[in-house]
Jmol script that loads the backbone (N, CA, C; Angstrom):
load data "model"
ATOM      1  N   UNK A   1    -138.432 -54.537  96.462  1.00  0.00           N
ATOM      2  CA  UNK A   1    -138.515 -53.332  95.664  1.00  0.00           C
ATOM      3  C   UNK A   1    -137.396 -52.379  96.079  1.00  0.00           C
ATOM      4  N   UNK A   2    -136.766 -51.800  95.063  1.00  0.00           N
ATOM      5  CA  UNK A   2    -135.916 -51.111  95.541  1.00  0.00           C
ATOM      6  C   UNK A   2    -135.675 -49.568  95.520  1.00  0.00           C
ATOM      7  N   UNK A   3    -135.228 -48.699  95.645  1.00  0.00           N
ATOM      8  CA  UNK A   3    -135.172 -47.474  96.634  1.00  0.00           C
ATOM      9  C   UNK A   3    -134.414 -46.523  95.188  1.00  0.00           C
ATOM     10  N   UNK A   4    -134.522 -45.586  95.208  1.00  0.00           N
ATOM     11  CA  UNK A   4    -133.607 -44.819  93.959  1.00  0.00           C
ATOM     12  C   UNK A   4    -133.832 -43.473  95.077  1.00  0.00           C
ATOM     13  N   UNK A   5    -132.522 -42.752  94.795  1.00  0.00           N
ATOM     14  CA  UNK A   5    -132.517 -41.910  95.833  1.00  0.00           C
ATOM     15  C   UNK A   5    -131.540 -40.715  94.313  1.00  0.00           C
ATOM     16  N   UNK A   6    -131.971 -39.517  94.325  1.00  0.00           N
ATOM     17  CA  UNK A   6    -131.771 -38.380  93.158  1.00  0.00           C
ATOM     18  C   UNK A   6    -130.329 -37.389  93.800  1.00  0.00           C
ATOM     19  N   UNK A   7    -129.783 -37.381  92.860  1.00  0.00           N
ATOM     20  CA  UNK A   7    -129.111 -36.092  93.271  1.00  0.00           C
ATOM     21  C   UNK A   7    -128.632 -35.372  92.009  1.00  0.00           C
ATOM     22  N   UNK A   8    -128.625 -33.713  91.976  1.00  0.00           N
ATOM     23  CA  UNK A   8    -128.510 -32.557  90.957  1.00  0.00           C
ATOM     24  C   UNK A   8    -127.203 -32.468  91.031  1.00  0.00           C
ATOM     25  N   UNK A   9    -126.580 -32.815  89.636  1.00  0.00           N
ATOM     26  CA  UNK A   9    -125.094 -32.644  89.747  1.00  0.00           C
ATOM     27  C   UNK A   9    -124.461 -31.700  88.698  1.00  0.00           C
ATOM     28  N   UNK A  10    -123.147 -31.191  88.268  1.00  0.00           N
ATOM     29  CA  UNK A  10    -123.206 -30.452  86.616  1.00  0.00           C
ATOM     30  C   UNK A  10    -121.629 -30.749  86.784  1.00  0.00           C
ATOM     31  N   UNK A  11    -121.972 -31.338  85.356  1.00  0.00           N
ATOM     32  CA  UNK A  11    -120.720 -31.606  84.578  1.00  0.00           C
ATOM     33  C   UNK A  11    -120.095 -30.816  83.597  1.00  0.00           C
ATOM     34  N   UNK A  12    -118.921 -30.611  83.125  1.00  0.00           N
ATOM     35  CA  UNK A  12    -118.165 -29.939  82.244  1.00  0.00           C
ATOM     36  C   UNK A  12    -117.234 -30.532  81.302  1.00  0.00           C
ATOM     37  N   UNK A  13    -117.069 -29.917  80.445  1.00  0.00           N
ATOM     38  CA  UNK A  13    -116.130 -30.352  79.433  1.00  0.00           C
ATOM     39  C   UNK A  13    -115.647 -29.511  78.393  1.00  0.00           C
ATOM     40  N   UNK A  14    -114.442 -29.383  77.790  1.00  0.00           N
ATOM     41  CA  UNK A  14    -113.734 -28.286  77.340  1.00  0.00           C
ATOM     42  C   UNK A  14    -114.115 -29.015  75.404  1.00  0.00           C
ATOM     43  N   UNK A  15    -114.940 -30.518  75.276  1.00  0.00           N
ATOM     44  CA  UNK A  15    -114.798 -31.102  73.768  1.00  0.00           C
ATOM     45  C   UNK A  15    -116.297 -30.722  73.286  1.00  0.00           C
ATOM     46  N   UNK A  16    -117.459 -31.694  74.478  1.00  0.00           N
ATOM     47  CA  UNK A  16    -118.727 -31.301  73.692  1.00  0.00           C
ATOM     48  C   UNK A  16    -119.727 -31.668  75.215  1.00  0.00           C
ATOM     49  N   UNK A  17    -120.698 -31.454  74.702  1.00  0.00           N
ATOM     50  CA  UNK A  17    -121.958 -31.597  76.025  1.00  0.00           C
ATOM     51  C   UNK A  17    -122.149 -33.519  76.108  1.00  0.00           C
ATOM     52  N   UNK A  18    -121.907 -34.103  75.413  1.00  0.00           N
ATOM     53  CA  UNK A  18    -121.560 -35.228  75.451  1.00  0.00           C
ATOM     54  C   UNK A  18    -120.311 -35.801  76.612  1.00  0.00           C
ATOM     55  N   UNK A  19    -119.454 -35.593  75.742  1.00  0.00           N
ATOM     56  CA  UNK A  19    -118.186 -35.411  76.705  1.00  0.00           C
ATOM     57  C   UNK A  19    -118.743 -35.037  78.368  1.00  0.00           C
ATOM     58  N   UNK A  20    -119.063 -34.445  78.721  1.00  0.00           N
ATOM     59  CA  UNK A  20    -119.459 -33.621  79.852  1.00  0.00           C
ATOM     60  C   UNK A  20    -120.451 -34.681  80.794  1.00  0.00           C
ATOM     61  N   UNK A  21    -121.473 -35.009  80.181  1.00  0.00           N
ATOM     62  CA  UNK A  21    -121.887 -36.046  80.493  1.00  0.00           C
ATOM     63  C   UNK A  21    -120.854 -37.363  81.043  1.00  0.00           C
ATOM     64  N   UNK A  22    -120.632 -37.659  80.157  1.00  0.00           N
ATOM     65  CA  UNK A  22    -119.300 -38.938  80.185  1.00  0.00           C
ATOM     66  C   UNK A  22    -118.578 -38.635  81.514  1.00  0.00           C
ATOM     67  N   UNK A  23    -118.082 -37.655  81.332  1.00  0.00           N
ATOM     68  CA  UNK A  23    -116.958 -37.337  82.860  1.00  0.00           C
ATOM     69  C   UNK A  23    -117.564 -37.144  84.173  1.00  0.00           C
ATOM     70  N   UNK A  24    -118.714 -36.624  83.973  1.00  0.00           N
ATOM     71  CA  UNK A  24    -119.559 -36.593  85.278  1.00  0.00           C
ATOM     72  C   UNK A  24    -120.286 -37.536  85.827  1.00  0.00           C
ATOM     73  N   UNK A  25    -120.749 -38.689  85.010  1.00  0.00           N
ATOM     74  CA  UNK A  25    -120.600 -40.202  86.054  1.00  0.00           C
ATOM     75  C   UNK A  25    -119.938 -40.593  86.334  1.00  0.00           C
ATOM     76  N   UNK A  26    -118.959 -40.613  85.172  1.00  0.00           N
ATOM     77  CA  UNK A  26    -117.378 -41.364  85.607  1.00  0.00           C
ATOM     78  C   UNK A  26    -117.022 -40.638  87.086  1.00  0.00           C
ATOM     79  N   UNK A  27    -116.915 -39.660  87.654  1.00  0.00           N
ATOM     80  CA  UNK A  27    -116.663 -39.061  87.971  1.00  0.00           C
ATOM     81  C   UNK A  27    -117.593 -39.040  89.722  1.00  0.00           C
ATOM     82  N   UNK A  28    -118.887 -39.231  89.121  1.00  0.00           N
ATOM     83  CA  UNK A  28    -120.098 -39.764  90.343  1.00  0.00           C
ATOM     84  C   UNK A  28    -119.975 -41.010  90.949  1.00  0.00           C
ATOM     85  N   UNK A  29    -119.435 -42.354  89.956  1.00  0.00           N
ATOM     86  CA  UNK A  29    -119.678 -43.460  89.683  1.00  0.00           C
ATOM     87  C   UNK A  29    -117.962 -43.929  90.913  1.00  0.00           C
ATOM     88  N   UNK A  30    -117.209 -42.649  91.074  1.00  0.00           N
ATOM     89  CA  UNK A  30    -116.089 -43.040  91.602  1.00  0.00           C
ATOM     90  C   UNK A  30    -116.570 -42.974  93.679  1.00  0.00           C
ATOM     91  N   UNK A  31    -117.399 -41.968  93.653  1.00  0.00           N
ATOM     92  CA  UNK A  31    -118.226 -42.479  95.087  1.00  0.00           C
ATOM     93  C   UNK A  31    -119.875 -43.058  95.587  1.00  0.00           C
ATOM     94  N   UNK A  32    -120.079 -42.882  94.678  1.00  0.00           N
ATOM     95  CA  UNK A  32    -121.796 -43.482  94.699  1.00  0.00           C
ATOM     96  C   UNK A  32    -121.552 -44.828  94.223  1.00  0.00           C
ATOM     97  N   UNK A  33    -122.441 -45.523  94.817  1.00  0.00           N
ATOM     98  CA  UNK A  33    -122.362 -47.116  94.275  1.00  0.00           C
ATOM     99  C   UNK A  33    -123.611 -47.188  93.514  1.00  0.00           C
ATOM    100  N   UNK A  34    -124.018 -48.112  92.919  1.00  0.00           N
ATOM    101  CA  UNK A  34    -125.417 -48.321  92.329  1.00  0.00           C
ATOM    102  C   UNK A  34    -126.038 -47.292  91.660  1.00  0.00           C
ATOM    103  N   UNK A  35    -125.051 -46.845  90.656  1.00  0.00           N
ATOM    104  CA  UNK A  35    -126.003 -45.835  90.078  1.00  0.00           C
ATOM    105  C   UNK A  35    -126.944 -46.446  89.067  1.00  0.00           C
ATOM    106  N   UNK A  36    -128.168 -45.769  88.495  1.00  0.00           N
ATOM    107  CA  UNK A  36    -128.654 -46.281  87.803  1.00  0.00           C
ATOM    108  C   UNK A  36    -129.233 -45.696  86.771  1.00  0.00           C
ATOM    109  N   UNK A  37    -129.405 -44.496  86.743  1.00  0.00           N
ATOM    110  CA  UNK A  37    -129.663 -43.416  85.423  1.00  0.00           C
ATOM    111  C   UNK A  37    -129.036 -42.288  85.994  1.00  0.00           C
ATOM    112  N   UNK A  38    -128.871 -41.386  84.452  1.00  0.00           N
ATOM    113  CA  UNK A  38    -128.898 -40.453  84.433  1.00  0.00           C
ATOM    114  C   UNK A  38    -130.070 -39.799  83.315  1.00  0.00           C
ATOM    115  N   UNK A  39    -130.481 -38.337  83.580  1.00  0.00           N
ATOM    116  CA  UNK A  39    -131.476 -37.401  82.863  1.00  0.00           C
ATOM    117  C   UNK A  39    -130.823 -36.088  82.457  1.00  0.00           C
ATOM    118  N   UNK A  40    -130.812 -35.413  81.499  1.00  0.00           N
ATOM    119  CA  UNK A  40    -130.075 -34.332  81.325  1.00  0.00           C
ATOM    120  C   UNK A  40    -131.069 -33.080  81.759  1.00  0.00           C
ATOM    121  N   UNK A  41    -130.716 -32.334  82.830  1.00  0.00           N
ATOM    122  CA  UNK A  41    -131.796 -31.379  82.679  1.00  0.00           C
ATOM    123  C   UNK A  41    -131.601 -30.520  81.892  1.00  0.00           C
ATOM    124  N   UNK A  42    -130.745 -29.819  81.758  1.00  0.00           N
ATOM    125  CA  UNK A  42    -129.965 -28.353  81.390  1.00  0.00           C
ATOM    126  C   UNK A  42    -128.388 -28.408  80.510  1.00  0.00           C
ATOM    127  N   UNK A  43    -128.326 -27.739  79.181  1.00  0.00           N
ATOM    128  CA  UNK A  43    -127.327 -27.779  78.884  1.00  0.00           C
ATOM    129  C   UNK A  43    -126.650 -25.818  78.692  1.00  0.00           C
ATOM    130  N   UNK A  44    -125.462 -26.211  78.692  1.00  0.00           N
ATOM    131  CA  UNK A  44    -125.202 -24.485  78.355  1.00  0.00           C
ATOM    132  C   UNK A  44    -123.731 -24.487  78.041  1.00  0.00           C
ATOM    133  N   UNK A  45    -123.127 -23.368  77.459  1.00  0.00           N
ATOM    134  CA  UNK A  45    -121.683 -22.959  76.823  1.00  0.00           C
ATOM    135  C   UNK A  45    -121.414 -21.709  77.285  1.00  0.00           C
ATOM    136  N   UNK A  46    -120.005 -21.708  76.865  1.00  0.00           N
ATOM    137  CA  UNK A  46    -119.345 -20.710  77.018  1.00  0.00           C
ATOM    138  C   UNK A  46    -118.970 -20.184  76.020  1.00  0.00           C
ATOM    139  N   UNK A  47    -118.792 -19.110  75.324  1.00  0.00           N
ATOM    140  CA  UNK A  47    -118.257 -18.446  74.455  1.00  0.00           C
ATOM    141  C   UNK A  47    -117.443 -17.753  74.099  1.00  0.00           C
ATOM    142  N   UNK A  48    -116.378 -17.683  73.298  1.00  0.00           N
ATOM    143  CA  UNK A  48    -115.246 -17.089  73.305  1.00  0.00           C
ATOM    144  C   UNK A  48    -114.975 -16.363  72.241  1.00  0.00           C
ATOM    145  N   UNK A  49    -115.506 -15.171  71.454  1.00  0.00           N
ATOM    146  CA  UNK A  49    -115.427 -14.716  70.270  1.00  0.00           C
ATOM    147  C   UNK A  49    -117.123 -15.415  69.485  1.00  0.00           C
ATOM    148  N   UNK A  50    -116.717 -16.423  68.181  1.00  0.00           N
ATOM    149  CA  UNK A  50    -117.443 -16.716  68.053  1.00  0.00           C
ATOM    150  C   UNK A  50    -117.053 -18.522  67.739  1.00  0.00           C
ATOM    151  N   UNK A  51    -116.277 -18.607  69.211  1.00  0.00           N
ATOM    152  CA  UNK A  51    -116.256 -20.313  69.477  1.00  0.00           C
ATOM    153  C   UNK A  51    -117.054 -20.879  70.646  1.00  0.00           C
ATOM    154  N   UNK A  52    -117.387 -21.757  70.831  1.00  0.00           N
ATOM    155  CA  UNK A  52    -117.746 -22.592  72.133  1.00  0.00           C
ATOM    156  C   UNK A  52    -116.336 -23.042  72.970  1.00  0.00           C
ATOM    157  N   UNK A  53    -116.144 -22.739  73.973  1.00  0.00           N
ATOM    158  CA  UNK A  53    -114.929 -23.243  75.253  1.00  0.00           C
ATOM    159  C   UNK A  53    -115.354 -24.289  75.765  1.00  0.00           C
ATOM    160  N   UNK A  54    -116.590 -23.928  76.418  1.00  0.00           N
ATOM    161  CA  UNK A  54    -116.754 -24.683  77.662  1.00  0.00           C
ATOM    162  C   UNK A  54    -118.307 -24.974  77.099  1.00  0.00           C
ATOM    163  N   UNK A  55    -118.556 -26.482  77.730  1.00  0.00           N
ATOM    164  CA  UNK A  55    -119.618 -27.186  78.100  1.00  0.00           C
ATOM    165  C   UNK A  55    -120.249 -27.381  79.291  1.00  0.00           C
ATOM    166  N   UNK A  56    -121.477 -27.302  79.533  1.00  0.00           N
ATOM    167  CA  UNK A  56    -121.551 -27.792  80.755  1.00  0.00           C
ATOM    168  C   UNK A  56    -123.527 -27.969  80.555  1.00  0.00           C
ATOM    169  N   UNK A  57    -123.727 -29.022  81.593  1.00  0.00           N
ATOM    170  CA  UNK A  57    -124.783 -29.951  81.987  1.00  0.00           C
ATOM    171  C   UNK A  57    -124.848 -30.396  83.270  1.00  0.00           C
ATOM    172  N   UNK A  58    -126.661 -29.895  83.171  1.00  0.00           N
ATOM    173  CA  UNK A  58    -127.014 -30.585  84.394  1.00  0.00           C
ATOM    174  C   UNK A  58    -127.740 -31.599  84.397  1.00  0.00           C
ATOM    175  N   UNK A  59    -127.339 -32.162  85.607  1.00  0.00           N
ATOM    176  CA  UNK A  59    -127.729 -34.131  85.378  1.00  0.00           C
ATOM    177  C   UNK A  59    -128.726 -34.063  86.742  1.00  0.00           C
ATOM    178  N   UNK A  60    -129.782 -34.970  86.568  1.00  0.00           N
ATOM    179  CA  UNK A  60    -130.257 -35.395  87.573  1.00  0.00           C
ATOM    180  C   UNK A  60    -129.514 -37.554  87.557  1.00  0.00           C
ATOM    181  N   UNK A  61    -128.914 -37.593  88.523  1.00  0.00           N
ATOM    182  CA  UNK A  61    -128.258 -38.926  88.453  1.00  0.00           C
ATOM    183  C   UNK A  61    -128.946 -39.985  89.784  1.00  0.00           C
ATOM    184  N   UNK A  62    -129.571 -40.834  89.515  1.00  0.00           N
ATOM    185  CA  UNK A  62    -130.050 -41.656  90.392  1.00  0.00           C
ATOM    186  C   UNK A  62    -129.220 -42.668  90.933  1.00  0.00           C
ATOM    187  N   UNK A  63    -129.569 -43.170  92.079  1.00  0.00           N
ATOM    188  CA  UNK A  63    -128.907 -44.816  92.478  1.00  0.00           C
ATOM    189  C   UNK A  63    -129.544 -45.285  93.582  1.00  0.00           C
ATOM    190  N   UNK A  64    -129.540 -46.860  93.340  1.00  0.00           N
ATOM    191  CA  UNK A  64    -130.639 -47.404  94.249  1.00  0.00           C
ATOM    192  C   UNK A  64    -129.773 -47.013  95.782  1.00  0.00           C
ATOM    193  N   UNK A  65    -130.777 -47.404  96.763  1.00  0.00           N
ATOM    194  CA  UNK A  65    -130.434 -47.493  98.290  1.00  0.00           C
ATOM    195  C   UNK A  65    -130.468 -48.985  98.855  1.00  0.00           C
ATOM    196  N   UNK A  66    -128.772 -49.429  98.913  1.00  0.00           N
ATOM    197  CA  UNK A  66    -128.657 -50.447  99.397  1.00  0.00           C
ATOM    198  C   UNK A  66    -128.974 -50.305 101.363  1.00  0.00           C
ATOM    199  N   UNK A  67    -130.021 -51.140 101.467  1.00  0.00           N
ATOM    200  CA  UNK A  67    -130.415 -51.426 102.744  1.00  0.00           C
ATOM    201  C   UNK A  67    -129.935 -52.533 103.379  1.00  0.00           C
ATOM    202  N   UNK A  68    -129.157 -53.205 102.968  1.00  0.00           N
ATOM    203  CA  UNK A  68    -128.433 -54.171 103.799  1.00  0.00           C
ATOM    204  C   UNK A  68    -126.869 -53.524 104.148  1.00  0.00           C
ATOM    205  N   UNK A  69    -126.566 -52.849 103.548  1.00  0.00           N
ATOM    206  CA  UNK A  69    -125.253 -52.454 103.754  1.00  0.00           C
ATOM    207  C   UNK A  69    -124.874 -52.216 104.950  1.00  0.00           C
ATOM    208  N   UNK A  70    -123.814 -51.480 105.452  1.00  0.00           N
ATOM    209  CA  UNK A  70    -123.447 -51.375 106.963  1.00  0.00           C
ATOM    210  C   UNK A  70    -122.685 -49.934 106.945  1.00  0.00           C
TER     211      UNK A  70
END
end "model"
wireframe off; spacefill off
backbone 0.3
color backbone group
């Protein structure tokens, strides 16, 4: 049985809350090994007049716990 261990992360993106997502595993996925979900908790913007700038999301991102490792 294996082990999933959580961590609260937030991603950004200047296109869409999608986007934002996307870059922030990519982005997780470059030092965590074994990831295995992500959950969106929280989304939010920035506003500039009456545009959206900025994206951003919070992720709860899981990955198992390799126990053989060294």
């Amino acid at each position: 049985m294996g082990i999933e261990k959580h961590l609260n992360i937030t991603g950004t993106s200047n296109v869409s809350w999608k986007d934002a997502v996307v870059q922030a595993v990519a982005e997780a996925s470059k030092t965590i090994d074994y990831l295995s979900s992500v959950r969106v908790l929280d989304q939010r913007a920035r506003i500039d007049g009456k545009k959206l700038i900025q994206y951003y999301v919070d992720l709860d991102i899981a990955f198992v716990i390799d126990r053989d490792r060294d």
